[in-house]
N, C-alpha and C positions, 0 to 999 in steps of 0.2 A: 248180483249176489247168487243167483240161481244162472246155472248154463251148463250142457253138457261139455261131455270132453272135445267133442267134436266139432262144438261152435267154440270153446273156448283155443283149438287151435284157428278154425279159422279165423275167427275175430284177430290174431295175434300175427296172423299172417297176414293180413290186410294194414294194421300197423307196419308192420317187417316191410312191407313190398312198399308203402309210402301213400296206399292208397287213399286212405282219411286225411292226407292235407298237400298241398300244393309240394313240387319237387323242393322249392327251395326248404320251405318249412320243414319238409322232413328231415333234408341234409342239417338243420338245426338241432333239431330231436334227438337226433342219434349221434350228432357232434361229444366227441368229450368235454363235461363238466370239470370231472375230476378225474388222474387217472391213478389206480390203484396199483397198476404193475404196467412190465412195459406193453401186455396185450390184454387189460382188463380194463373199465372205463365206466364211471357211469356219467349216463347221458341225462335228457329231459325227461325221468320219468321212468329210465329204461336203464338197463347195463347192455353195456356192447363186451363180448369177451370173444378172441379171435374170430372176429366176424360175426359170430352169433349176436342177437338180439334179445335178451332176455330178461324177466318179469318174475319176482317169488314173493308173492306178498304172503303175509300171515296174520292171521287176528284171534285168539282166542282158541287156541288147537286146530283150527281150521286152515289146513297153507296146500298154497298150488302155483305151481312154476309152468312156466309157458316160454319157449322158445320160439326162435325162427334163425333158418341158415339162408339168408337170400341165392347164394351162388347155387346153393341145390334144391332150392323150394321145402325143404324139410322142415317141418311145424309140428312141433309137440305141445303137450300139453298133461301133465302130471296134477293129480291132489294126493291128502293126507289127511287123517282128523287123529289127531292127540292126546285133543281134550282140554278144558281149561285146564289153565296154572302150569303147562306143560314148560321143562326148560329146556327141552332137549330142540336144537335147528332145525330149520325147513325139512323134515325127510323128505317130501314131494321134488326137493331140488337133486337129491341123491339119487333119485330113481332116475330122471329127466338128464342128470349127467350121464350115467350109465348108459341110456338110448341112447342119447348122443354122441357118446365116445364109441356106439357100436358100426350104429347108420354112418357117422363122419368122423372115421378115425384121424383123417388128415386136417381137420380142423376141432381137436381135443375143448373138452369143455373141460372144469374143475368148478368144485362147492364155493361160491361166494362167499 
């Protein structure tokens, strides 16, 4: 519930890299469940979008999106607070898109 920006990328990078569970396990994890488009997917717990690894939860005006690019080690990690009863989408995933289409133009993210 409480983490800075900077453990909340590391913490997500250590998911990304496979480190909290056995090789095989993680290639389960990040397996597609369902896929949403042809380079969009969500996995166990996780979306994989061209390669990216990424995480936007929300609860109550409070939302923070977390990424990971394993092929460049690049880990972000965005929040937002809105406020209850807010209807407007993750903004914290808009901001954390933008990083990421800057850092890794050749592996484009877009708003889930």
């Amino acid at each position: 519930m409480t983490a800075s920006l900077q453990d909340m990328a590391k913490s997500f990078a250590a998911i990304g890299e496979g480190k909290l569970l056995t090789p095989e396990s993680h290639k389960v994890q990040i397996a597609p469940v369902s896929r949403i488009s042809p380079n969009t997917s969500f996995a166990l717990g996780l979306a994989v979008q061209n390669t990216w690894i990424l995480q936007n939860p929300s609860f109550a005006g409070y939302e923070g999106t977390v990424a990971y690019l394993p092929s460049k080690k690049i880990a972000i990690a965005t929040v937002a607070t809105q406020g209850p009863g807010s209807t407007t989408p993750n903004a914290s995933t808009n901001v954390l898109v933008s990083i990421a289409n800057h850092l890794a133009p050749d592996r484009p993210l877009s708003v889930l």
